[in-house]
C-alpha atoms as one frame of an Amber mdcrd trajectory, in Angstrom:
protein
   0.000   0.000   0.000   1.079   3.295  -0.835   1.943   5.803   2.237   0.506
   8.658  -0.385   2.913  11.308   1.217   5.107  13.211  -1.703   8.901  13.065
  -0.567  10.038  14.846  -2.941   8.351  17.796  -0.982   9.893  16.805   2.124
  12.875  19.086   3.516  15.186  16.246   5.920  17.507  19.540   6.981  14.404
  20.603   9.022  13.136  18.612  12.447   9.435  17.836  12.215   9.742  17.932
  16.132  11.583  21.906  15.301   8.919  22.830  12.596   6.852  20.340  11.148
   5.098  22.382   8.212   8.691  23.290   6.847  10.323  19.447   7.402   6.457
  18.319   5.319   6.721  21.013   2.700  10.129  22.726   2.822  11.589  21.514
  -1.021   8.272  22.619  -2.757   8.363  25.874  -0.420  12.070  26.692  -1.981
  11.131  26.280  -5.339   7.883  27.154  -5.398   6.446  30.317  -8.099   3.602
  31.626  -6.899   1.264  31.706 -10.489   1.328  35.358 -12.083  -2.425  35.673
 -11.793  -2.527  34.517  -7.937  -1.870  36.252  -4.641  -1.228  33.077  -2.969
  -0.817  29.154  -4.035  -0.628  25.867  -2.230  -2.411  22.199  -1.632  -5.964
  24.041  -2.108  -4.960  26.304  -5.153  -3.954  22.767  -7.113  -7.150  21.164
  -6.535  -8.536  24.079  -7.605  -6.830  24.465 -10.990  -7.581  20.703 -10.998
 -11.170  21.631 -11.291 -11.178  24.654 -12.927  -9.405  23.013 -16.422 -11.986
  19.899 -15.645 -15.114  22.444 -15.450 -13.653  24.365 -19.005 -13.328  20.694
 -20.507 -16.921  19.891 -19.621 -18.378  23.299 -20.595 -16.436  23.204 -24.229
 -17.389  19.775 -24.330 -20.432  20.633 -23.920 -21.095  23.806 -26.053 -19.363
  21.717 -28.958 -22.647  19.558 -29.216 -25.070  22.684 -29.281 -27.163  22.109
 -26.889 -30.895  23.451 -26.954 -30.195  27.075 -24.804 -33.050  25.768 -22.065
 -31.082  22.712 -21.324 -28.149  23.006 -17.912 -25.638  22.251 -20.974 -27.197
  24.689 -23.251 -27.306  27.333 -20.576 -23.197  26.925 -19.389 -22.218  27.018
 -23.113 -24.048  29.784 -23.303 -23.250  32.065 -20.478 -19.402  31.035 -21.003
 -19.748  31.803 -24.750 -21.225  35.059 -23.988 -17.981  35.799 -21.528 -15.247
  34.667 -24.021 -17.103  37.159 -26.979 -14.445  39.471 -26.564 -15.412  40.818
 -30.127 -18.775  41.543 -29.133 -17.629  42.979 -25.805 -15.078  45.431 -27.300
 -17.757  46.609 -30.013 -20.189  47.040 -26.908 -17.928  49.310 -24.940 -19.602
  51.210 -22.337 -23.181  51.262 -23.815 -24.334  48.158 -21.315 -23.495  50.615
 -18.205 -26.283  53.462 -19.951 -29.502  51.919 -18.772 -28.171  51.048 -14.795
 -26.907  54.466 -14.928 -30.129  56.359 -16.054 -31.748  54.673 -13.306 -29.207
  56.598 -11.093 -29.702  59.568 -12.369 -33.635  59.435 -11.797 -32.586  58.631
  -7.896 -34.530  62.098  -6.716 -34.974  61.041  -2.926 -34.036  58.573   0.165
 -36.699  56.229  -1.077 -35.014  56.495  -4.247 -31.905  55.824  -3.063 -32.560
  52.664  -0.775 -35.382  51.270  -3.975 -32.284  51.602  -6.498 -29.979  49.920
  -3.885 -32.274  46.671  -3.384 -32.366  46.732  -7.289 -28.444  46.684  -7.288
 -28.664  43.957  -4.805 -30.633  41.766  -6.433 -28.659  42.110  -9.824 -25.540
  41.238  -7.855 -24.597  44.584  -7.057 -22.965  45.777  -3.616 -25.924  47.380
  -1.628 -26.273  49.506   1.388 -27.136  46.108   3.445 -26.342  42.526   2.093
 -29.211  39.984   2.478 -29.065  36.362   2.571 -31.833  33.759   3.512 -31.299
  30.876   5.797 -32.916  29.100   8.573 -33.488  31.084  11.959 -31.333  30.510
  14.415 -34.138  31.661  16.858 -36.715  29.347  15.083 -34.969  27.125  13.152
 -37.430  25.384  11.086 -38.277  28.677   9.544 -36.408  30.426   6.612 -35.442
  34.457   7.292 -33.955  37.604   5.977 -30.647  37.786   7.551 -29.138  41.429
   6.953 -25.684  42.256   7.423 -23.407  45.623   7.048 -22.625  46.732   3.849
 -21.967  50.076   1.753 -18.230  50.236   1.847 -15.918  49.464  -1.029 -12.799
  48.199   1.045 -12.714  45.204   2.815 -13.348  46.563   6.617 -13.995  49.108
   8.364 -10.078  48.963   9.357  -9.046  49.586   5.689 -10.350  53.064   6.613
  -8.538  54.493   9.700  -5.138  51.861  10.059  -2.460  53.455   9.332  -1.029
  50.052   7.522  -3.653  50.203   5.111  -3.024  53.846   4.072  -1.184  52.780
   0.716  -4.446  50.583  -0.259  -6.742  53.789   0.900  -4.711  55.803  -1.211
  -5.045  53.319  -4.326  -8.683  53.618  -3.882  -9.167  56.659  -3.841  -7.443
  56.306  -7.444  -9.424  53.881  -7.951 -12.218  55.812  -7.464 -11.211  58.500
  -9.946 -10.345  56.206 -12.796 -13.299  54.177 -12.713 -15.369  57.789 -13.068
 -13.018  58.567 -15.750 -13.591  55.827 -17.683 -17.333  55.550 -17.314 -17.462
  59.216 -18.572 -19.334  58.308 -21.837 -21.605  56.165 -20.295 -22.444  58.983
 -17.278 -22.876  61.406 -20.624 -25.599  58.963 -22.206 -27.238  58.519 -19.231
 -27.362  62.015 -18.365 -25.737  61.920 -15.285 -23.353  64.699 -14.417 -21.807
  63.809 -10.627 -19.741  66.648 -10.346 -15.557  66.953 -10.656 -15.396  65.695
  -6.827 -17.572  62.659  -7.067 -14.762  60.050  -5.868 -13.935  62.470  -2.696
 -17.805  62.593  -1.908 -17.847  58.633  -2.196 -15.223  58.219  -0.278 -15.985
  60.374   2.282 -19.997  58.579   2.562 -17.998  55.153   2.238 -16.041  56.455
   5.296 -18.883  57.663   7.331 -20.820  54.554   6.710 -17.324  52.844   7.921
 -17.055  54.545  10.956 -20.405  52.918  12.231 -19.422  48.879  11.216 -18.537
  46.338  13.832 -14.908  44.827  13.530 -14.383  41.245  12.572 -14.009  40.027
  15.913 -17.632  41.745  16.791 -19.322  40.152  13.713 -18.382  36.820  14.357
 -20.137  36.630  17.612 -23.378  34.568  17.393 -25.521  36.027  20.109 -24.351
  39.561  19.620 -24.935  39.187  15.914 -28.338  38.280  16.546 -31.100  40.733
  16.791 -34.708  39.688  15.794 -36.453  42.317  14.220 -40.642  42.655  13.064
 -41.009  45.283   9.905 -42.707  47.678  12.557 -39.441  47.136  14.849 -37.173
  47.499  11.828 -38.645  50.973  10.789 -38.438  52.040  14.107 -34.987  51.348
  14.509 -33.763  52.890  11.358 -35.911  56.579  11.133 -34.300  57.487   7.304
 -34.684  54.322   5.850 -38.152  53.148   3.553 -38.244  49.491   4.098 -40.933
  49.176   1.771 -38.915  50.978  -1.117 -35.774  48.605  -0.363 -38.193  45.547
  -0.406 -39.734  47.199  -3.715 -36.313  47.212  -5.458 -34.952  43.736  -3.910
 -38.117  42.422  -5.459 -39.278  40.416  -2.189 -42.378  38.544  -2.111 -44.945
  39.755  -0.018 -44.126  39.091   3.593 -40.475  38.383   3.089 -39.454  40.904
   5.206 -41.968  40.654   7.943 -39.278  39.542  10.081 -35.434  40.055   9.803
 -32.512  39.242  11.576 -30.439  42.237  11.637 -27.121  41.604  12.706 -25.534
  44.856  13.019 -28.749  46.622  14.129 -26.576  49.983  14.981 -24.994  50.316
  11.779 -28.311  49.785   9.937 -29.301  52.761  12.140 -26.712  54.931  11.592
 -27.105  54.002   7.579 -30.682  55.286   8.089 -29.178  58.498   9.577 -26.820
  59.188   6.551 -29.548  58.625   4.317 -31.664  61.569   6.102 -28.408  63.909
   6.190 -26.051  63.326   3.617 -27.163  65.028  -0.012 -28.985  63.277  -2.424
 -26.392  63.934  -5.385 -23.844  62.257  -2.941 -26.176  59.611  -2.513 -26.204
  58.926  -6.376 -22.602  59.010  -7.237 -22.097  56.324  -4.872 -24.824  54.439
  -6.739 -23.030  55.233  -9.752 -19.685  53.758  -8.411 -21.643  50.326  -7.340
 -22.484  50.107 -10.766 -19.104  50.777 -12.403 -17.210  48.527  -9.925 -19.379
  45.830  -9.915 -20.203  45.839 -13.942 -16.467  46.400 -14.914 -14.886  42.975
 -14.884 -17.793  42.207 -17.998 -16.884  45.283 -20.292 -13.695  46.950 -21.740
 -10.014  45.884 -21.282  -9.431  49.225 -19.742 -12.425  49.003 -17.193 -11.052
  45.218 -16.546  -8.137  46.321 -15.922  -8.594  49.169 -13.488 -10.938  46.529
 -11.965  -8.136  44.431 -11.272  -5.352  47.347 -10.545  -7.133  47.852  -7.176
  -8.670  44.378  -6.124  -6.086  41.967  -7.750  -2.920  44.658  -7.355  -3.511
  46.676  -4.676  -5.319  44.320  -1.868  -3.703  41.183  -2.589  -0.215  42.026
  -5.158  -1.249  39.345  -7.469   0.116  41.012 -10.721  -1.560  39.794 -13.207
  -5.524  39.196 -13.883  -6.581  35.463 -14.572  -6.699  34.358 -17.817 -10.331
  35.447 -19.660 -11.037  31.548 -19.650 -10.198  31.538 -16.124 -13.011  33.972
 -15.777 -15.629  32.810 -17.780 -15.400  29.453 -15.924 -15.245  31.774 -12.825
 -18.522  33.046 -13.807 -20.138  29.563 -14.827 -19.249  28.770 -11.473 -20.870
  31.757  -9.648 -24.178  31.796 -11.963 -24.694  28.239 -12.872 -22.321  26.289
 -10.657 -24.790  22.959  -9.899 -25.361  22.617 -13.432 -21.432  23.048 -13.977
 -21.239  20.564 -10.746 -24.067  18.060 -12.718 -21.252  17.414 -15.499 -18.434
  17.781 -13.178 -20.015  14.954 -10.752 -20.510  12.536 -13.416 -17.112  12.764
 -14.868 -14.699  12.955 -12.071 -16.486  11.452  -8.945 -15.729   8.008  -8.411
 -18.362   5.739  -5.966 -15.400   4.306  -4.096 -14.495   7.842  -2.844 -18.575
   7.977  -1.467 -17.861   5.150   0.009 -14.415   5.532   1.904 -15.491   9.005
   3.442 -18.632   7.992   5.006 -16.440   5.076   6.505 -14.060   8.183   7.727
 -17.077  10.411   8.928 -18.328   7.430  10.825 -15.012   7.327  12.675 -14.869
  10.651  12.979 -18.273  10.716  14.885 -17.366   7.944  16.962 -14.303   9.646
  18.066 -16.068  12.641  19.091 -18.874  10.360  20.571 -15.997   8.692  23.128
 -13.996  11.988  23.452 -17.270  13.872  24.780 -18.198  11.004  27.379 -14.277
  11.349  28.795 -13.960  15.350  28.998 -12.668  15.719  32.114 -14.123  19.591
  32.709 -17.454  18.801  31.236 -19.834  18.285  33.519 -23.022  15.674  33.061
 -25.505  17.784  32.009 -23.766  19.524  29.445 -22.243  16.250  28.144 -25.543
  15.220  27.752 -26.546  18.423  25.288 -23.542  17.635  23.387 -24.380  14.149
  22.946 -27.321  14.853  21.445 -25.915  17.568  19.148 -23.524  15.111  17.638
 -25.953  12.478  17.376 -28.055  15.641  15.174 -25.292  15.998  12.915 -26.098
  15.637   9.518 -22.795  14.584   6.696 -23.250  15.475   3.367 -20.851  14.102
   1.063 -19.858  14.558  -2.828 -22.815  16.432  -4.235 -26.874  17.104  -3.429
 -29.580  14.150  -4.380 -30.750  16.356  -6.894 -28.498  19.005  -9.166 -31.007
  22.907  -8.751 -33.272  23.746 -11.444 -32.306  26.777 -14.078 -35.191  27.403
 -16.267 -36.284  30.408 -14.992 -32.572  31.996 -15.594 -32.563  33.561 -19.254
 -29.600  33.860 -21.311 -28.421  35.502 -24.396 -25.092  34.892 -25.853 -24.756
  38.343 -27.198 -25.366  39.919 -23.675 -22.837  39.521 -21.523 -24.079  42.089
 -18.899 -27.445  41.165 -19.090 -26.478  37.402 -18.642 -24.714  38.521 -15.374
 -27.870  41.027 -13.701 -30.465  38.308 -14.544 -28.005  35.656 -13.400 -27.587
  37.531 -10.086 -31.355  37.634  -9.860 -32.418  34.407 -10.736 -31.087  33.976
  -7.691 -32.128  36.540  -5.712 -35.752  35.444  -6.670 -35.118  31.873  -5.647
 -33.565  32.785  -2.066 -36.532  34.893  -1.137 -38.805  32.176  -2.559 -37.755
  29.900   0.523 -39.585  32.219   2.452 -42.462  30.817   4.289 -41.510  27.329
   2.729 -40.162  24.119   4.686 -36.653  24.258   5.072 -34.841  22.309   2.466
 -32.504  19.943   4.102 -31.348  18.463   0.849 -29.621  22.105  -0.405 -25.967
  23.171  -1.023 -23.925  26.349  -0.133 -21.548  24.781  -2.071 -20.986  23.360
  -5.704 -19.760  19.697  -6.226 -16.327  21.170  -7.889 -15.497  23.585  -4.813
 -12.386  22.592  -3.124 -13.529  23.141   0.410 -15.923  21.840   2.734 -18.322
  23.805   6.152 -20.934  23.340   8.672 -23.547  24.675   9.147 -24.464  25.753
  12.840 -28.381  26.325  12.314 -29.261  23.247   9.880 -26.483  21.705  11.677
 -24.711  20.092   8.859 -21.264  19.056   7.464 -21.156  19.450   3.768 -17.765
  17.864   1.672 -18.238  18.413  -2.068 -16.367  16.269  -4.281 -13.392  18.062
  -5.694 -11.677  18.301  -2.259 -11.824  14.393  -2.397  -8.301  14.413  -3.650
  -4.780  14.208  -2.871  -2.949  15.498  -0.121  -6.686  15.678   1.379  -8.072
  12.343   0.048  -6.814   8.883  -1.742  -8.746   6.046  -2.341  -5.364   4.091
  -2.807  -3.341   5.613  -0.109  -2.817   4.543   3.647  -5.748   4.921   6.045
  -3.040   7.197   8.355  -2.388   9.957   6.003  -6.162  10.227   4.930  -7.265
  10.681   8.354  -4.531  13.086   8.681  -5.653  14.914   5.767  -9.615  14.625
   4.737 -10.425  12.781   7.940  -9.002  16.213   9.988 -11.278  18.215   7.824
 -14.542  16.395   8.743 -13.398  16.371  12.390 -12.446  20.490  11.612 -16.242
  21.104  10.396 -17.878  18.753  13.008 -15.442  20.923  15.365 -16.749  24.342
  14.395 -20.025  22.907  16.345 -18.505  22.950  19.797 -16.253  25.827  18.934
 -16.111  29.237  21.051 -19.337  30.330  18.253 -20.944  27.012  17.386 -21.098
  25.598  20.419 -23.575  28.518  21.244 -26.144  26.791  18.735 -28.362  23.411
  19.864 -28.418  20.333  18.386 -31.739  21.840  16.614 -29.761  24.599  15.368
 -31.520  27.175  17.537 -29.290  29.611  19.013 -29.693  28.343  22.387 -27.269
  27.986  25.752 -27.165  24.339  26.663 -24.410  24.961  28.779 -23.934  25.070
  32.476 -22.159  28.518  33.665 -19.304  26.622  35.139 -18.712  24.419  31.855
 -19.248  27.425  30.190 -16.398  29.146  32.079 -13.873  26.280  31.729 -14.803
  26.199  27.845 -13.919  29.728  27.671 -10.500  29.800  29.678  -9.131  26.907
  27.061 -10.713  29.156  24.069  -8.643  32.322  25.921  -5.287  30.323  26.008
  -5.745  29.198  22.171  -6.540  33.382  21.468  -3.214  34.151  23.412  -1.144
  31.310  22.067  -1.628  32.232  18.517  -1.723  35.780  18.784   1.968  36.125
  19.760   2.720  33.704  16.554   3.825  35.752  13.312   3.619  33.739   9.556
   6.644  33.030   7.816   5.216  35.122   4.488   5.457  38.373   6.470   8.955
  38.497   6.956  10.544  40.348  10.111   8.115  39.371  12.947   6.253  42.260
  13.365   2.773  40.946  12.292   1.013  38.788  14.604  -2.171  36.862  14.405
  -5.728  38.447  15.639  -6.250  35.566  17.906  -9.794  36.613  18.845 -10.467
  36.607  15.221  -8.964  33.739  14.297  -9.678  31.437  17.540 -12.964  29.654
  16.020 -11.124  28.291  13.377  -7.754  27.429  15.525 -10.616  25.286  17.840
 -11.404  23.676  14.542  -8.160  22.537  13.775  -7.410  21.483  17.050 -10.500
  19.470  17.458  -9.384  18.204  14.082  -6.362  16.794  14.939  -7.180  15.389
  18.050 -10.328  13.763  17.142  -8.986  12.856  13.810  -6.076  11.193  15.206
  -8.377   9.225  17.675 -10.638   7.915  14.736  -7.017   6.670  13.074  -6.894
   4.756  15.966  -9.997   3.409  15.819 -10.027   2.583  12.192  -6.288   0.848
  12.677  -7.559  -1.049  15.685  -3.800  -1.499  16.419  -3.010  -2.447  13.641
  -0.797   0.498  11.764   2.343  -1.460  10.375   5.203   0.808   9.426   5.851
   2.015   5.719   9.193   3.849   4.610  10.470   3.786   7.789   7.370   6.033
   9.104   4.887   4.420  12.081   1.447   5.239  11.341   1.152   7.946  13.990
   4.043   9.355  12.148   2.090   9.362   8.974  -0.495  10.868  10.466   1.112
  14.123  11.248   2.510  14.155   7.893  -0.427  13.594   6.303  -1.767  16.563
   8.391   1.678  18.994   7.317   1.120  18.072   3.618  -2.792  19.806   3.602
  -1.588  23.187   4.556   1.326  23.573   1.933   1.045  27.136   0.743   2.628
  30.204   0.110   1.372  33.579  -0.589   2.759  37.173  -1.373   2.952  39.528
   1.538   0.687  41.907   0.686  -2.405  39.087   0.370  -0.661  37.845   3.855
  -1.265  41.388   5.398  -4.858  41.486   3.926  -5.579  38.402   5.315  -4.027
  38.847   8.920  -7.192  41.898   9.022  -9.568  39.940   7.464  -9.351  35.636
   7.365 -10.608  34.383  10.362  -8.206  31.553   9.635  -4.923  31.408  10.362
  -1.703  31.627   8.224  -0.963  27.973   6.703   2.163  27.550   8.613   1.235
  28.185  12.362  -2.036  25.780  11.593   0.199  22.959  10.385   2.001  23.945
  13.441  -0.764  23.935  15.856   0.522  20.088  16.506   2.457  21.678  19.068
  -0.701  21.167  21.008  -1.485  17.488  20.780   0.235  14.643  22.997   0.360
  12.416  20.259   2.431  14.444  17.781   5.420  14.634  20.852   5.254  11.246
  21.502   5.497  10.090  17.831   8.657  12.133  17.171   9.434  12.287  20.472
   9.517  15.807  20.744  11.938  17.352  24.033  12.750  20.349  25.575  14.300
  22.594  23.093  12.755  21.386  20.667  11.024  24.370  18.113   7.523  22.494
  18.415   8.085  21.532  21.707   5.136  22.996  24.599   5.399  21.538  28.298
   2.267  19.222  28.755   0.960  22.021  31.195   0.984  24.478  28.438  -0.375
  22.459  25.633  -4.040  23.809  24.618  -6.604  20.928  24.719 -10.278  21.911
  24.014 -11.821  18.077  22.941
């Protein structure tokens, strides 16, 4: 049997006891290129190329046979045809912005204002608030409205007042300027004169707006996030802001917003206030940037490329854009992506794979079944709630029963633009159509061909689409130790995530309910503190000199995941090897394990994407969570880690959560 670890990536010079992520990766780290048109590249960004050529294969494949245009084949071939018509886009030019434009320059009032922005939002536009529908975390068998802050064009609030961000405020503020410039003609058509100071009056709304958003940290918590909200309640918490124009423009179904979950309520207020105060005109050239930044990466090579200036360049230093294939299956992906993931699943997922990973999820559970009943700070009553959480948990592996239904979405191969605003509300239309309806347990958040996997905490859920079902993650040939180490620590990461610092505030019903005892409660929280402190005096090896450490409050969900990964992964090793883990190429299987684990987070990136990600990932850097071993008993005793050691942590000082 193959060990399926790849020593030609292995660096010997380096300890895995002093570092294991650079000992697992270090050859492929010291010749590695990161791709021209990426910001960062490692185990993930292969898998994803992987399925990126497969999903342009399929979709060529497919438009080759002309398809009928109502068919799922018919409709990819189409939409991708429409993106790779850079003939008809060029001849175009800027005469697709003219009609979203004109309905700026109509914008007379508030109402106006907040109408036009649900319109945006539905076409796929960036809106004042940004709504998604899922089920209630107060009342889980029941779809809502969830609204969360919006209205700026950096990433976070941060990006506005740090004084390390003030080269990418200053390239936006370009940015700004040149987008304006270049949508002159279509502005002129439309009638819509904004005024020589336009990008400074944006920017200056965007920064106001800004000033009143929670920081990452804030966001992420689930009870503080969560404010239940009737229409009447709503209105009254937001004087400035028509409700009924916003649901008027977002084209929601009677009802849909007779209930919301805000989850910012304050800076929906202050929004509200802004709306009241700041000038109409101001109001309209921000509506006219929305549409110019989010319409540019369909039209001109000069608007494409300003595009990706400021949010390839700028934010991340990737320095060149994707190829325009790249893109169009980007856009397949984003529009159609289960029909993409219909052809995708029949071509390149193998029933052995099914089969092998709900063998691994079963361990998986199991481990977490005996790890619960032996917590030694958990008292009965809780252990009892988590029990029956676990027992709740719902795997969902490869791809859904059934592939979603496109009719309804209309395409044109001659309009590009259009393709892309009824695209974006197709599905608009069918979120807001859940509405009222039974909660459908059988749906994705994520296509078949996406390289990642998540949970869930409301439906309560751990989805693992097929493309991730690959090496280093997955291999149907290799060695049961380095598949737990790799795939089988990513089911026990997601199942994690539902006993971590957030999660774990969610039932096994999904309702957003405390099961815990204070004092279990309180012990949770001091081994969730230690794991904030730990990593956030750990800096990432792609930021060189030392000075950049790791937001450990926002980042500590995900380190629980991890470390409930690797312990609970390594436990259901055990009980899949049942003692029985000979040794192959002079590694035991424990060893394998951990080098299984190494192997999954083998990336680098550029430093300015490593900065941007520091303020904004709640994961993270690759290296310290390959390195998070440091933690677990089982990785010192299998290398036999001692004092001195780079990895090494004194068993009193070693974080242990599950």
């Amino acid at each position: 049997m193959q060990t399926g670890i790849d020593r030609a990536h292995l660096d010997p010079s380096v300890r895995p006891q002093d570092d294991l992520f650079a000992h697992v990766n270090g050859t492929w780290l010291a010749t590695a290129q990161i791709p021209e048109d990426r910001s960062r590249y490692g185990s993930f960004d292969q898998l994803r190329e992987q399925a990126e050529a497969a999903v342009r294969e399929l979709i060529e494949a497919a438009a080759a046979e002309q398809p009928a245009l109502e068919t799922p084949a018919g409709k990819v071939g189409a939409l991708y045809a429409s993106f790779m018509d850079t003939d008809r886009v060029a001849a175009l030019g800027t005469e697709p912005l003219v009609a979203p434009l004109r309905d700026v320059a109509a914008v007379a009032t508030p109402s106006d204002v907040v109408r036009l922005s649900g319109r945006h939002q539905r076409e796929g536009l960036d809106g004042l608030v940004s709504p998604w529908v899922t089920a209630d975390a107060g009342s889980p068998e029941d779809y809502i409205v969830y609204l969360h802050q919006a209205g700026i064009g950096l990433p976070d609030e941060a990006y506005y007042t740090a004084e390390e961000h003030a080269a990418v405020r200053d390239a936006y503020r370009t940015y700004l300027a040149r987008l304006l410039e270049l949508g002159a003609p279509a502005l002129e058509a439309a009638g819509l004169d904004l005024g020589a100071d336009a990008a400074d009056r944006v920017y200056a709304l965007e920064e106001r707006i800004a000033d009143a958003h929670w920081d990452r940290v804030a966001t992420r918590d689930a009870v503080r996030s969560y404010t239940r909200l009737s229409a009447e309640e709503l209105a009254a918490s937001t004087p400035g802001w028509d409700w009924e124009a916003y649901a008027e423009g977002l084209g929601a179904p009677a009802g849909a917003l007779a209930h919301v979950v805000a989850r910012q309520p304050d800076v929906l207020t202050a929004i509200g206030a802004a709306l009241a105060e700041v000038p109409v005109e101001d109001w309209r050239a921000w509506l006219a940037v929305r549409v110019l930044d989010g319409l540019a990466p369909y039209l001109t090579e000069d608007l494409v490329a300003a595009h990706f200036a400021f949010h390839g360049t700028a934010l991340s230093g990737t320095p060149a854009n994707k190829e325009r294939w790249k893109r169009g299956v980007g856009l397949v992906e984003a529009l159609l992506g289960e029909a993409a993931g219909e052809l995708y699943v029949a071509a390149h997922y193998p029933p052995a794979a099914h089969e092998r990973m709900t063998e691994l999820v079963a361990n998986v559970t199991e481990a977490f079944r005996r790890r619960i009943g032996e917590l030694e700070w958990m008292g009965e009553q809780t252990r009892a709630r988590a029990l029956e959480k676990l027992a709740a948990f719902r795997p969902k592996i490869g791809h859904p029963p059934t592939f979603r239904d496109y009719t309804a979405y209309r395409l044109d191969p001659e309009d590009l633009v259009g393709n892309v605003r009824r695209g974006a509300a197709f599905e608009t239309d069918r979120e807001l159509a859940k509405i009222g309806r039974p909660i459908d347990r059988d749906e994705w958040l994520m296509t078949p061909q996406t390289v990642n996997a998540y949970y869930h905490p409301v439906l309560n859920e751990i989805v693992f689409p097929a493309a991730i079902l690959q090496p280093p993650f997955f291999d149907v040939e290799a060695d049961d130790a380095v598949n737990y180490g790799g795939i089988g620590a990513v089911i026990a990461h997601e199942i994690g995530h539902g006993f971590d610092d957030q999660g774990s505030r969610y039932a096994g019903d999904g309702s957003l309910t405390d099961w815990w005892t204070e004092e279990d409660r309180a012990r949770f929280d001091e081994r969730s503190q230690r794991l904030v402190e730990q990593f956030g005096q750990l800096s990432p090896r792609d930021i060189p000199g030392g000075e950049a450490t790791v937001n450990g409050g926002l980042t500590v969900g995900e380190n629980i995941g991890d470390l409930c990964g690797l312990e609970l992964a390594h436990l259901a090793y055990t009980i899949a090897a049942d003692g029985a883990a000979p040794e192959l190429d002079g590694w035991t299987g424990e060893q394998r394990f951990f080098l299984g684990w190494g192997a999954v987070w083998r990336t680098v990136a550029r430093e300015e994407e490593a900065r941007r990600l520091l303020s904004v990932d709640p994961h993270a850097p690759a290296d310290l969570r390959a390195n998070t071993v440091r933690n677990v008993d089982a990785f010192h005793e299998a290398f036999g880690t001692t004092d001195g050691d780079g990895l090494w942590l004194a068993p009193e000082e070693r974080v242990r959560v599950f």
